[in-house]
MMTF fields as JSON, N, C-alpha, C and O atoms, coordinates in Angstrom:
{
  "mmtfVersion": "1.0.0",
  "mmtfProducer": "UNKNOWN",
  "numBonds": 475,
  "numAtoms": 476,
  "numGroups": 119,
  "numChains": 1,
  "numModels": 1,
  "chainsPerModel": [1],
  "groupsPerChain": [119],
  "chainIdList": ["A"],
  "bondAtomList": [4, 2, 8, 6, 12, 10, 16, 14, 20, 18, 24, 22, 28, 26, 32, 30, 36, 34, 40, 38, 44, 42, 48, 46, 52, 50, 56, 54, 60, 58, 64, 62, 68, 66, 72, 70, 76, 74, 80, 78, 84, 82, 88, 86, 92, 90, 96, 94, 100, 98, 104, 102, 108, 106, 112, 110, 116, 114, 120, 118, 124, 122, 128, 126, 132, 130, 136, 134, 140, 138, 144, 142, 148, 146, 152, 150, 156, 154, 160, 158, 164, 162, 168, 166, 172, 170, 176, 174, 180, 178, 184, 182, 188, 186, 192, 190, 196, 194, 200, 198, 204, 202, 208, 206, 212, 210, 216, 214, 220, 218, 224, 222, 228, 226, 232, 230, 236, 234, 240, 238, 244, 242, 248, 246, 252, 250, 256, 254, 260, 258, 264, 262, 268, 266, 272, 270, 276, 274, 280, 278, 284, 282, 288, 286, 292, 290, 296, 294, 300, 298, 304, 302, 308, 306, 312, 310, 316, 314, 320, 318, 324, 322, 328, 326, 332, 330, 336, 334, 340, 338, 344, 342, 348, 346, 352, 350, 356, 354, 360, 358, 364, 362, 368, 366, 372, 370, 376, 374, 380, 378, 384, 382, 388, 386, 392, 390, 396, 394, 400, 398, 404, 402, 408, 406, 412, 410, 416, 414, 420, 418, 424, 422, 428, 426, 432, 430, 436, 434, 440, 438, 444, 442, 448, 446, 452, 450, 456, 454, 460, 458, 464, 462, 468, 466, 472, 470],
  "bondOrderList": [1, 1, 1, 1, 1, 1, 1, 1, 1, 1, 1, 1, 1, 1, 1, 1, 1, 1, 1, 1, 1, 1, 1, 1, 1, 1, 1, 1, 1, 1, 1, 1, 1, 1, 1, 1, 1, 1, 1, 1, 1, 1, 1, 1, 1, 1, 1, 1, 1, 1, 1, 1, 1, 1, 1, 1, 1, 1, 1, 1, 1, 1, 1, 1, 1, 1, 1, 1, 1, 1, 1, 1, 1, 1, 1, 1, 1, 1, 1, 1, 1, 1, 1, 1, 1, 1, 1, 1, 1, 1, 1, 1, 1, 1, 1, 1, 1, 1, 1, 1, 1, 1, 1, 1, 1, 1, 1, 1, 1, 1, 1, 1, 1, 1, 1, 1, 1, 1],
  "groupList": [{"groupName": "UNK", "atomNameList": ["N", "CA", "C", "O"], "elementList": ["N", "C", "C", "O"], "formalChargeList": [0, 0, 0, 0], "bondAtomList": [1, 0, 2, 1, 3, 2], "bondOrderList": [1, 1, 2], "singleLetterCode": "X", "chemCompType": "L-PEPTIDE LINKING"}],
  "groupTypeList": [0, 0, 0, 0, 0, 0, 0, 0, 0, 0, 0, 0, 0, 0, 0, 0, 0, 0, 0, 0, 0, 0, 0, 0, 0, 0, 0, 0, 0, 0, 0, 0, 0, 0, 0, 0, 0, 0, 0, 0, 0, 0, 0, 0, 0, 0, 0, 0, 0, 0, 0, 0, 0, 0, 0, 0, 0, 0, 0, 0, 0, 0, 0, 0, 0, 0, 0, 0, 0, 0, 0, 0, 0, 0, 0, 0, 0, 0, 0, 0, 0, 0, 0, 0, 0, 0, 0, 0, 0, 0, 0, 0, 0, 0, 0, 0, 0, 0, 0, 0, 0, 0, 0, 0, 0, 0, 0, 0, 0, 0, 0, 0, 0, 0, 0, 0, 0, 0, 0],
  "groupIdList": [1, 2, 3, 4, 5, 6, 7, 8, 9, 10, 11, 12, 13, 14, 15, 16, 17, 18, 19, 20, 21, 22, 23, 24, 25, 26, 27, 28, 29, 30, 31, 32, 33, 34, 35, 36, 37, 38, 39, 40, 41, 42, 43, 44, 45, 46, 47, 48, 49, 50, 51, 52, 53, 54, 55, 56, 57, 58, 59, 60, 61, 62, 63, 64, 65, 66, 67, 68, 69, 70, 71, 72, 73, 74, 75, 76, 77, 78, 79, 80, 81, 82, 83, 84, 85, 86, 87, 88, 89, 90, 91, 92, 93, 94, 95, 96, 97, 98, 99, 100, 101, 102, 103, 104, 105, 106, 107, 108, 109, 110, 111, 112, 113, 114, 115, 116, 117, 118, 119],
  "secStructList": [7, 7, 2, 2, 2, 2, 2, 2, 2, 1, 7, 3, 3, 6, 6, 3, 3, 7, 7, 1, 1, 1, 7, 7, 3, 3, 7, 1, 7, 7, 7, 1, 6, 6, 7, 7, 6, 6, 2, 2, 2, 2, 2, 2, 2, 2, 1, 7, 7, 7, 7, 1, 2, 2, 2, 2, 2, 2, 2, 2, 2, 2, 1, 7, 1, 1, 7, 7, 7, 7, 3, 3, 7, 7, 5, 6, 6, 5, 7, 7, 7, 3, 3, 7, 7, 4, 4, 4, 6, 7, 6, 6, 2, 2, 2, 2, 2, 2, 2, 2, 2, 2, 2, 2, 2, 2, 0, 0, 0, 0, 0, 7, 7, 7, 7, 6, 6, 6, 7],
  "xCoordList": [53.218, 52.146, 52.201, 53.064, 51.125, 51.276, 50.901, 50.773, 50.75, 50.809, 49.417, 49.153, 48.579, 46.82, 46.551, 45.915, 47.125, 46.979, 47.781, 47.416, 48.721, 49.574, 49.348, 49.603, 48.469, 47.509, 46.304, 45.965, 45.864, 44.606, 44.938, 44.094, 45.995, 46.271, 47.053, 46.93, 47.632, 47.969, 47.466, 47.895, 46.739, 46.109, 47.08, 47.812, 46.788, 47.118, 46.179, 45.093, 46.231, 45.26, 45.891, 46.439, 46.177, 46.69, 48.666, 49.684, 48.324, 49.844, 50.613, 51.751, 49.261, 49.76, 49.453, 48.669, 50.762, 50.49, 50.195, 51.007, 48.695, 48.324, 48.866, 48.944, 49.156, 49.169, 48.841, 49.152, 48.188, 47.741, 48.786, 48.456, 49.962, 51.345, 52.101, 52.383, 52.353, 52.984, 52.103, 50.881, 53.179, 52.334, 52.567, 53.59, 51.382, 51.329, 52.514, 53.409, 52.656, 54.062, 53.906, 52.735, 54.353, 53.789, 55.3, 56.474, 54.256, 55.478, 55.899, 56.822, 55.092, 55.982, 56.591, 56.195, 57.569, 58.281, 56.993, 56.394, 56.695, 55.656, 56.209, 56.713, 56.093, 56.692, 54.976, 53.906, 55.332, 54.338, 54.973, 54.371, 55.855, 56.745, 56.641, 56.889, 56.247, 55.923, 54.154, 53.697, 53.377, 52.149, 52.149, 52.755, 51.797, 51.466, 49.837, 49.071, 49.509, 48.002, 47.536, 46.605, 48.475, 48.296, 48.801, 49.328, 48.919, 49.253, 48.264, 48.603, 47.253, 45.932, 45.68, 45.404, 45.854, 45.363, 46.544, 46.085, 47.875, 49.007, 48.984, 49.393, 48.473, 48.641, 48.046, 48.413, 46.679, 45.046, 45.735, 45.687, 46.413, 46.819, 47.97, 48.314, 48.435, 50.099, 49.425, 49.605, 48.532, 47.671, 46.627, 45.929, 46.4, 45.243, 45.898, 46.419, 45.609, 45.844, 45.483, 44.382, 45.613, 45.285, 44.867, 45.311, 43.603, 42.651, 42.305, 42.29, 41.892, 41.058, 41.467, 41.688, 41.491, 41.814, 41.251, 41.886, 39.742, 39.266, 39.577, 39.435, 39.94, 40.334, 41.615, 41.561, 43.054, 44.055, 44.324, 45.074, 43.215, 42.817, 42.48, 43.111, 41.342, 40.725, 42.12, 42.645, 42.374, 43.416, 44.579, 44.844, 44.97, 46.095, 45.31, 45.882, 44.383, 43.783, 43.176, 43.035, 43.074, 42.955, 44.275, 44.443, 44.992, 46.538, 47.392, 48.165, 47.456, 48.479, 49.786, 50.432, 50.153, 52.211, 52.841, 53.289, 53.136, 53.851, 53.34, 52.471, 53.787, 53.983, 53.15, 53.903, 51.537, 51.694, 52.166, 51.605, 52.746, 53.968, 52.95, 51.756, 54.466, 54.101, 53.403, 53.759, 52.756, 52.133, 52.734, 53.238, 52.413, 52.956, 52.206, 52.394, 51.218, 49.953, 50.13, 49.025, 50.59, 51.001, 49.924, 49.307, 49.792, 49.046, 49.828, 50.63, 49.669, 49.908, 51.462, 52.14, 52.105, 53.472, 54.43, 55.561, 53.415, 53.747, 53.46, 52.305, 54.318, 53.736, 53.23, 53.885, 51.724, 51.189, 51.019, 50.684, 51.047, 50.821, 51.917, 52.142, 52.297, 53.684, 52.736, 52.538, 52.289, 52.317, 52.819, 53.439, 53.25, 54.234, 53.677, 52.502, 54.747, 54.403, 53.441, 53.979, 52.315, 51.123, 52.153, 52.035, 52.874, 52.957, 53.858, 53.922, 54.693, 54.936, 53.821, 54.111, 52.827, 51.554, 51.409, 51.614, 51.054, 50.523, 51.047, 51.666, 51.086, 51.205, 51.667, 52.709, 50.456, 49.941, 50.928, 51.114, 51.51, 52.098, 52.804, 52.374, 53.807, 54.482, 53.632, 53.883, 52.97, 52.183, 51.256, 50.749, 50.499, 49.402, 50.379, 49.864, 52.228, 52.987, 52.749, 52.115, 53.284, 53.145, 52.511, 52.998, 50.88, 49.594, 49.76, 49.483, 50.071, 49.722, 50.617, 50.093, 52.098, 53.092, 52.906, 53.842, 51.817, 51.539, 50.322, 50.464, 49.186, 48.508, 49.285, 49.142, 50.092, 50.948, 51.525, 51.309, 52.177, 52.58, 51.662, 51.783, 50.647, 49.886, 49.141, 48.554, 48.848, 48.576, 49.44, 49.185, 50.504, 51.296, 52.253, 52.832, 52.168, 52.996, 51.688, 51.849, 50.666, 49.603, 48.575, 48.21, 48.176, 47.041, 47.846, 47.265, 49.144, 49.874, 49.422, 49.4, 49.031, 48.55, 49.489, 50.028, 49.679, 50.019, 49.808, 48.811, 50.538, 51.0, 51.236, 51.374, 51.267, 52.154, 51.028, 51.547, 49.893, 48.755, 48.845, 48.649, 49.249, 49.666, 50.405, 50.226, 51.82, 53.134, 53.569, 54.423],
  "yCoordList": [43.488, 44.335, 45.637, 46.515, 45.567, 47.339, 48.453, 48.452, 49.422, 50.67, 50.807, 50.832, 50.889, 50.789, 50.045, 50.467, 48.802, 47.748, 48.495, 48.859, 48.624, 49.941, 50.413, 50.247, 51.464, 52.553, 52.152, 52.665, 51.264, 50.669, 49.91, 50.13, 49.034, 48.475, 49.562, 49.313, 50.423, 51.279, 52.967, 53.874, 53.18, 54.067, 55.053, 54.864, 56.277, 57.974, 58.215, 58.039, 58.747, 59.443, 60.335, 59.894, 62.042, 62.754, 62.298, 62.343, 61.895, 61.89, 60.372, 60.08, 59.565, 58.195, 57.797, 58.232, 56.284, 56.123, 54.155, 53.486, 53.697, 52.138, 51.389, 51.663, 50.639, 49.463, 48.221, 47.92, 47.399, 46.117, 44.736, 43.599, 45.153, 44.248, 44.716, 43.97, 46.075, 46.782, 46.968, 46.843, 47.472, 48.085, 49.591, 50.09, 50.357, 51.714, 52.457, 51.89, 53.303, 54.237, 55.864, 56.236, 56.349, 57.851, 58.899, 58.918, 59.874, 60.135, 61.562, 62.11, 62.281, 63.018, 62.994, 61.991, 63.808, 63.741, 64.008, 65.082, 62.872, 63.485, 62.918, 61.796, 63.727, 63.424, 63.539, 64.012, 62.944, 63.099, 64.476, 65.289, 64.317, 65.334, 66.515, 67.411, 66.785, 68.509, 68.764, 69.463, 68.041, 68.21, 69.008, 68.288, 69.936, 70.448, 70.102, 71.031, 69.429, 69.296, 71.026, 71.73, 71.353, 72.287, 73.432, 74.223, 73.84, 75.015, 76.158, 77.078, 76.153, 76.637, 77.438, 78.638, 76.303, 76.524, 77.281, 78.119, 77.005, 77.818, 79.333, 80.249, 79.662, 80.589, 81.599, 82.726, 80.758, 81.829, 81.981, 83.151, 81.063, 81.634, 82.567, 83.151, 82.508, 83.141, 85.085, 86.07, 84.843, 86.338, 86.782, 87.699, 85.871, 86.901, 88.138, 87.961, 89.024, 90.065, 90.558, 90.02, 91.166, 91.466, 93.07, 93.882, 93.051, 94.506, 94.945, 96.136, 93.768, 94.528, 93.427, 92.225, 94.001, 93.283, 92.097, 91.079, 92.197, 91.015, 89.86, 88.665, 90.236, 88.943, 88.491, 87.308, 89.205, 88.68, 87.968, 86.997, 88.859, 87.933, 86.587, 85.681, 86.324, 85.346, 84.185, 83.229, 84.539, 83.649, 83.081, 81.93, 84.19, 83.788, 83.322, 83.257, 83.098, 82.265, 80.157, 78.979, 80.939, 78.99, 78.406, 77.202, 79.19, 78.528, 78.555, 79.505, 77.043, 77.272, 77.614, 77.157, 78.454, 78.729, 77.704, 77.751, 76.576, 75.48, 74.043, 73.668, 73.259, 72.362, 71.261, 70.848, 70.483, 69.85, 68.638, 67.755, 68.039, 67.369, 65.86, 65.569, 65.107, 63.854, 62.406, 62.363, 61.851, 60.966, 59.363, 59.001, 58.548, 57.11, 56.562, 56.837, 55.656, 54.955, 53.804, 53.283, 53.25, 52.348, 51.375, 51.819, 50.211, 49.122, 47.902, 47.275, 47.643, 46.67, 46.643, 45.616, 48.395, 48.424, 48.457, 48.94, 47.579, 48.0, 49.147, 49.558, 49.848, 51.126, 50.205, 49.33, 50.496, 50.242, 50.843, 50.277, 52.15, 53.325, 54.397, 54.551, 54.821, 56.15, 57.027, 56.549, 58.228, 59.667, 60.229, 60.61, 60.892, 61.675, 63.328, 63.693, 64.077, 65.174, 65.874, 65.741, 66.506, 66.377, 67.638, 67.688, 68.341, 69.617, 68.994, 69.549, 67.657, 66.721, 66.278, 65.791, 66.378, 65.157, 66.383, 66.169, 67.85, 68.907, 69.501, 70.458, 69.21, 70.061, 71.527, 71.974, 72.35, 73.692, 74.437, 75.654, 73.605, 73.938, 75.373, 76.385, 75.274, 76.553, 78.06, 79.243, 77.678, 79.29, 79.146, 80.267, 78.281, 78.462, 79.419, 80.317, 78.897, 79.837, 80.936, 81.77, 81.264, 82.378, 83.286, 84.417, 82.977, 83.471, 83.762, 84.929, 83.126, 83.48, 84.407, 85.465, 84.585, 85.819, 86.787, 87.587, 87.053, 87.82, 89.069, 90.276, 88.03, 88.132, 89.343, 90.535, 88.206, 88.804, 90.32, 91.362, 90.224, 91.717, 92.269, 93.026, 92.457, 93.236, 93.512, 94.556, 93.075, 93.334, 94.274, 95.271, 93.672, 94.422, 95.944, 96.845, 95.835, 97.116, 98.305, 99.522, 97.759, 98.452, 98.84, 99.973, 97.611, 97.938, 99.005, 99.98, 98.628, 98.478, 98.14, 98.608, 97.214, 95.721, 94.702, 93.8, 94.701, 93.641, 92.238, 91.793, 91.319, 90.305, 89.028, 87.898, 89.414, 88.283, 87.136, 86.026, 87.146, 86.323, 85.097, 83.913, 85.752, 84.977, 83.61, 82.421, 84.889, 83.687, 82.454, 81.624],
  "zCoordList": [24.409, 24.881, 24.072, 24.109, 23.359, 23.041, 23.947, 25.172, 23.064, 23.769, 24.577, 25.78, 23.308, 24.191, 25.387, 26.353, 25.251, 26.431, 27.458, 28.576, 26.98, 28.459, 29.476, 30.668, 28.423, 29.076, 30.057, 31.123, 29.478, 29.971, 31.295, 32.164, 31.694, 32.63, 33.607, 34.806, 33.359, 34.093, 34.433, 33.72, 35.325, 35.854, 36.642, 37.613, 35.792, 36.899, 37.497, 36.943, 38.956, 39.573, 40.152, 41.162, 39.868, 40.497, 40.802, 40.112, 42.206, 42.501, 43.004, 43.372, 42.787, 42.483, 41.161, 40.317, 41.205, 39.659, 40.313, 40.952, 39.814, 39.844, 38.866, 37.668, 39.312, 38.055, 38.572, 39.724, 37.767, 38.554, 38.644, 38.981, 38.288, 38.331, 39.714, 40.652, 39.623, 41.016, 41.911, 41.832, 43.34, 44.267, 44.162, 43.692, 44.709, 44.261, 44.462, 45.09, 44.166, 43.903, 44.309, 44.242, 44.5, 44.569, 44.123, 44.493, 42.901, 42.691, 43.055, 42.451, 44.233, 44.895, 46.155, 46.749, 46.999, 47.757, 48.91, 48.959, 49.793, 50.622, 52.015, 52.068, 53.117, 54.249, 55.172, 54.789, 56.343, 57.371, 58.534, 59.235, 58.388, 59.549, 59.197, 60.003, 57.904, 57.644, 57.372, 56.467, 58.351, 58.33, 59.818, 60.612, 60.307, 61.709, 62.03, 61.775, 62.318, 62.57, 63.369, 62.979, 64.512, 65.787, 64.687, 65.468, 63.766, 63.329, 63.574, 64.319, 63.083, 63.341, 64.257, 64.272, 65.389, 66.236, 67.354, 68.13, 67.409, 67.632, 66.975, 67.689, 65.498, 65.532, 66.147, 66.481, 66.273, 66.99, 68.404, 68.782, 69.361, 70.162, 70.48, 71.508, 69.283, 69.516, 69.343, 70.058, 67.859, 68.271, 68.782, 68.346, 70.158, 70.908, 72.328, 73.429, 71.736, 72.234, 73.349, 73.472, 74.209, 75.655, 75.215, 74.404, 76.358, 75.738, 76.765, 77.075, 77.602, 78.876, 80.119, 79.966, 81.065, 82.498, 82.726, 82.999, 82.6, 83.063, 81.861, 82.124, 80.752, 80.007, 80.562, 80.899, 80.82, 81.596, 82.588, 82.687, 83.866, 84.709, 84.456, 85.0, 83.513, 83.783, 82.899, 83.471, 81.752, 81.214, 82.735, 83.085, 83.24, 84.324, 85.618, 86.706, 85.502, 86.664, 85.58, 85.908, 84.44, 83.988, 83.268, 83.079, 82.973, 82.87, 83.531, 83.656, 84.355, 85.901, 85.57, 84.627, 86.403, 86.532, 86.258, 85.113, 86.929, 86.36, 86.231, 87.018, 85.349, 84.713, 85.594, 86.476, 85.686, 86.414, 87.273, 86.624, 88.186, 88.199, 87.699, 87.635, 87.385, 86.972, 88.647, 89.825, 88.153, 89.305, 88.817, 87.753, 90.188, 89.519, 90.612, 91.797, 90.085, 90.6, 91.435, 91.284, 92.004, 92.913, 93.758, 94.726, 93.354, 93.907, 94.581, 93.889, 95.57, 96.443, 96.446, 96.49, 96.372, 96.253, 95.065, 94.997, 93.786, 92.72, 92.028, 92.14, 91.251, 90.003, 89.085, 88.519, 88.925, 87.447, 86.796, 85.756, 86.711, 85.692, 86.295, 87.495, 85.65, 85.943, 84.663, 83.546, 85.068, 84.342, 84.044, 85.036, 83.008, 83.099, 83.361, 83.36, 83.554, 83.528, 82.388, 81.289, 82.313, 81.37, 80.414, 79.19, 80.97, 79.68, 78.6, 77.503, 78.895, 77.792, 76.898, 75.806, 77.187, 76.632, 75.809, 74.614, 76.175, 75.497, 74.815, 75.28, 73.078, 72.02, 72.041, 71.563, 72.843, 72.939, 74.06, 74.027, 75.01, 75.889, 75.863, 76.417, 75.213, 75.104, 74.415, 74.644, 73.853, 73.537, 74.34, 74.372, 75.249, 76.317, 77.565, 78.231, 77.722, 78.87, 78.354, 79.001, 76.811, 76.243, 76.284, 76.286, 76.34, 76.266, 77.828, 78.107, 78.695, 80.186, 80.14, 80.489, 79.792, 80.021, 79.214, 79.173, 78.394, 77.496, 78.874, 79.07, 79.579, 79.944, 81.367, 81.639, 81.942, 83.166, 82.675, 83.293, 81.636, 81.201, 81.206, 82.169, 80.719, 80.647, 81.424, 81.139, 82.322, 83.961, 84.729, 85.405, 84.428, 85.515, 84.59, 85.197, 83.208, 82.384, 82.099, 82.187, 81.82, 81.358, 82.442, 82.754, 82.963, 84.153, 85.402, 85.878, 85.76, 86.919, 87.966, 89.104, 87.448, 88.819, 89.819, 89.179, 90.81, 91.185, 90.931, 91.5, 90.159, 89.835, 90.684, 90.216, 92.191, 92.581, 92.905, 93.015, 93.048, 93.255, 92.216, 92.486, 90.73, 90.155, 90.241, 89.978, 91.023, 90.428, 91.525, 91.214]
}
């Protein structure tokens, strides 16, 4: 085989390399585990800032205090479905507490509001 024929049967595209003898190859180090899909969107919440009361309020009245508990569905005595606890299911979980204890401080350090309606 020469060289021309080489070339021709074997195709670069960027960061795979084809060939119609092999199966594709890739020749950089690429992982799935260092993709964050939720980055984005973690960061927009990690900086929203507390300004005015009625935004605190309203955040600490739609993000409940704790975790809601897990359920297990039960028919004719059997469990057919077990739930788990949802703040497992949720990504966002920990900066949504965040965002609510962000909210609570600032209610109660800045406004000097009573809090406990909250907790």
């Amino acid at each position: 085989m020469d060289i021309a024929e080489y070339t021709i049967r074997q195709i670069v595209l960027k960061d795979w390399i084809v060939s119609p003898s092999t199966k594709p190859t890739k020749t950089r180090n690429f992982s799935l585990k260092n993709i964050d899909l939720f980055r984005p969107l973690r960061d927009w919440l990690n900086n929203i800032e507390m300004n005015n009361p009625q935004q605190a309020h309203g955040i600490c009245k739609l993000i409940p205090a704790q975790c809601p508990f897990a359920r297990d569905i039960n028919l004719f005595g059997r469990t057919i479905i077990s739930i788990p606890p949802l703040c497992k299911l949720n990504p966002l979980y920990n900066e949504l507490i965040a965002l609510r204890f962000r909210a609570l401080c600032y209610l109660s350090d800045e406004c000097g509001e009573d809090i406990a309606q909250y907790c």
